[in-house]
N, C-alpha and C positions, 0 to 999 in steps of 0.2 A: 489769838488768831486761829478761824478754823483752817484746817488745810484737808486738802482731800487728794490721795493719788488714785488714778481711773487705768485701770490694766484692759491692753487688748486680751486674745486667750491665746489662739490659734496662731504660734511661731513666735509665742512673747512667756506666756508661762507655760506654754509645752514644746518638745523637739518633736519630731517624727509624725504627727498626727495624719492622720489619714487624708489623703485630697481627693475630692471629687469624682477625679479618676480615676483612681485605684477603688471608692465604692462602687462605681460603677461597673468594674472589672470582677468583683468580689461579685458583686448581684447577678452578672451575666454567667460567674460559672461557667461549664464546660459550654457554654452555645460560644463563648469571645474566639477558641481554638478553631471551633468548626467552622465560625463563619470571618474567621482573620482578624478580629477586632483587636484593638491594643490599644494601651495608656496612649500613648504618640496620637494614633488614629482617631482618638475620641478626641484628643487638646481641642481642636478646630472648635467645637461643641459647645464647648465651655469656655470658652472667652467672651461671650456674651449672656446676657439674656438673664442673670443672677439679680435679685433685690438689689444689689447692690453696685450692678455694673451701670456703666453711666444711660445704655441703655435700655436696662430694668425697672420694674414697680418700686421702690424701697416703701411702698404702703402697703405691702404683704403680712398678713399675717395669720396665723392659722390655719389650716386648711384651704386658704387662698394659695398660701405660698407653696404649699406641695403639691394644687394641682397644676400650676404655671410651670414644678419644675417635673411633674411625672410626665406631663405632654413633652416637653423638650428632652429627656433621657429617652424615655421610648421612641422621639422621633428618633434621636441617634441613634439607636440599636435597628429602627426599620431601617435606613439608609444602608447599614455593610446587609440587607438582606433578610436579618432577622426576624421570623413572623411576629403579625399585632399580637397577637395573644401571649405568647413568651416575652416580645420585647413589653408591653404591659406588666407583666406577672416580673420582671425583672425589674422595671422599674419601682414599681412600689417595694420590692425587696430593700433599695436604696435606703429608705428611711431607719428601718430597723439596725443596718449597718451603720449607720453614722450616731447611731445612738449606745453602739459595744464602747466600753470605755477601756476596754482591752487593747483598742488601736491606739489610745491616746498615752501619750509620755510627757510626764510632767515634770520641769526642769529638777535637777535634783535641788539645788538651792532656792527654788521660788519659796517654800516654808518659813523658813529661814528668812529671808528678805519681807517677806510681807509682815510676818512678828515684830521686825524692827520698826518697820515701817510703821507702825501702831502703837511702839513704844517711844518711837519719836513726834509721836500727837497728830499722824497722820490717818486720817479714813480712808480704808480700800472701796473701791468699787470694782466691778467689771463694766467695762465698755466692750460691746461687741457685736457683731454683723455675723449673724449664725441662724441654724434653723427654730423653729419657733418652741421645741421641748429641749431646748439646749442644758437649761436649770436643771432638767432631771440625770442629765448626763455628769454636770459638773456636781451634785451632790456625790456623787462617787466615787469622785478624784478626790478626796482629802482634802480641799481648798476653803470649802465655804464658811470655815467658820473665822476667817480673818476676814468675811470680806462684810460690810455694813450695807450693800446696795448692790442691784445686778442692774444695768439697763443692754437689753438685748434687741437688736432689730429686728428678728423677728416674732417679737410680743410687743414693740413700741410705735412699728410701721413708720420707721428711718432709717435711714443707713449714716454712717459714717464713710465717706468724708462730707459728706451734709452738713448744715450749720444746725439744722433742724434738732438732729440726735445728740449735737452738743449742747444743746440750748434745754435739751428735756435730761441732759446728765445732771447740770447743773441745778435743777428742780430737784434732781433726787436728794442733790448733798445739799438740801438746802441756802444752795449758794455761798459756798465757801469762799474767803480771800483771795487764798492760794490752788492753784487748779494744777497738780502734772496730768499728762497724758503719757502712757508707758508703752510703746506698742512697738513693730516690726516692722508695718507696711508705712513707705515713704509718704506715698498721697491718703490713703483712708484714715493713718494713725497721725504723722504728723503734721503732715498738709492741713488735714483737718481741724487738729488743734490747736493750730499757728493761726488758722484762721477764725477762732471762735476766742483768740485771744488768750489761753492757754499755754504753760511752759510745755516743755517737749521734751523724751528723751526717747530714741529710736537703739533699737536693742537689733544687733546684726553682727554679721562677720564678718573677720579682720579684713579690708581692706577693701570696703564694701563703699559706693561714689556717696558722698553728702548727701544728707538728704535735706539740712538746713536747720534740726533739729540744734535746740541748746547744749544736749548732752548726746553723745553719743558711744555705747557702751558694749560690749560682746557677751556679759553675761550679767545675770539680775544682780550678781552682790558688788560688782562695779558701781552702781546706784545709789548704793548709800553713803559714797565718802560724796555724793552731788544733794543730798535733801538732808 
């Protein structure tokens, strides 16, 4: 029987990764001080308008999807005041920051777990909803060489919780029997693959509300006494 497990990235096999708004914090530099800007003040912002939010494109890709998000960052930074020219020059800063692999922290045990996971006849993949050179970030975490297949939404023009990107995961692993989905997020990771017909196991902290998930676990190597 083939089986395949499908990993989110971002709060599933890393702690602490950088959010949106702290790149944007990073990009803005000494203008955020002068002109009052802050993580808090920018949240408003970014609650919408992502590939991935219910009211975004999830058919972004390339060069589509960073010019949909350099207009929406630099409109932010125009609003506390900030000039087009800087808040522009600041915006595209954005890219280059979420590409430092420096911000990213990768659980200590995911190695470990995914090893097993391959010696117990299972195929890794990545599932994930990120920007579209995401691949060349993750060659540099140490990870790729467990994994058989990447599908990324912004190289496949879907997002998760979409049935769409579960339905072109499944293409990659050429349709395996057995399908986990590994992820963090309640609705993109396991909403999504509850409803593409997939097992579930939501990776979170202790005493964190149901998500509806089969398995539910605190950390990667809880996982293996469940596959």
């Amino acid at each position: 029987m083939r089986r395949a497990i499908f990993w989110d990235f971002d709060g599933t096999l890393t702690t602490g990764e950088p959010s949106w708004r702290s790149c944007l914090m990073m990009a803005l530099g000494p203008l955020a001080e002068r002109y009052g800007v802050t993580e808090e003040k920018l949240r408003p912002f970014l609650k919408s308008g992502f590939p991935w939010h219910p009211d975004g494109d999830g058919s972004l890709v390339g060069e589509a999807f960073w010019g949909v998000l350099f207009h929406k960052f630099s409109a932010a930074f125009e609003s506390f005041g900030v000039p087009k020219p800087e808040s522009e020059a600041a915006a595209r800063r954005v890219r280059d920051i979420v590409l430092d692999k420096s911000l990213y922290h990768v659980r200590p045990d995911a190695a470990a777990v995914l090893a097993v996971c391959a010696f117990k006849g299972y195929k890794n993949y990545i599932l994930t909803n990120n920007f579209p050179e995401w691949e060349s970030l993750f060659e540099g975490l140490g990870l790729r060489q467990f994994f058989s297949g990447i599908v990324n939404s912004g190289t496949v023009g879907a997002c998760k919780p979409h049935e769409r990107i579960f339905r072109i995961a499944e293409r990659a692993a050429n349709f395996p029997s057995l399908i986990w989905m590994v992820g963090d997020n309640p609705i993109a990771d396991i909403g999504g693959a509850k409803n593409a017909g997939w097992h579930t196991a939501h990776i979170t902290r202790p005493g964190a509300a149901n998500s509806g998930a089969e398995v539910t676990v605190t950390s990667l190597s809880e996982l293996l006494k469940f596959l």
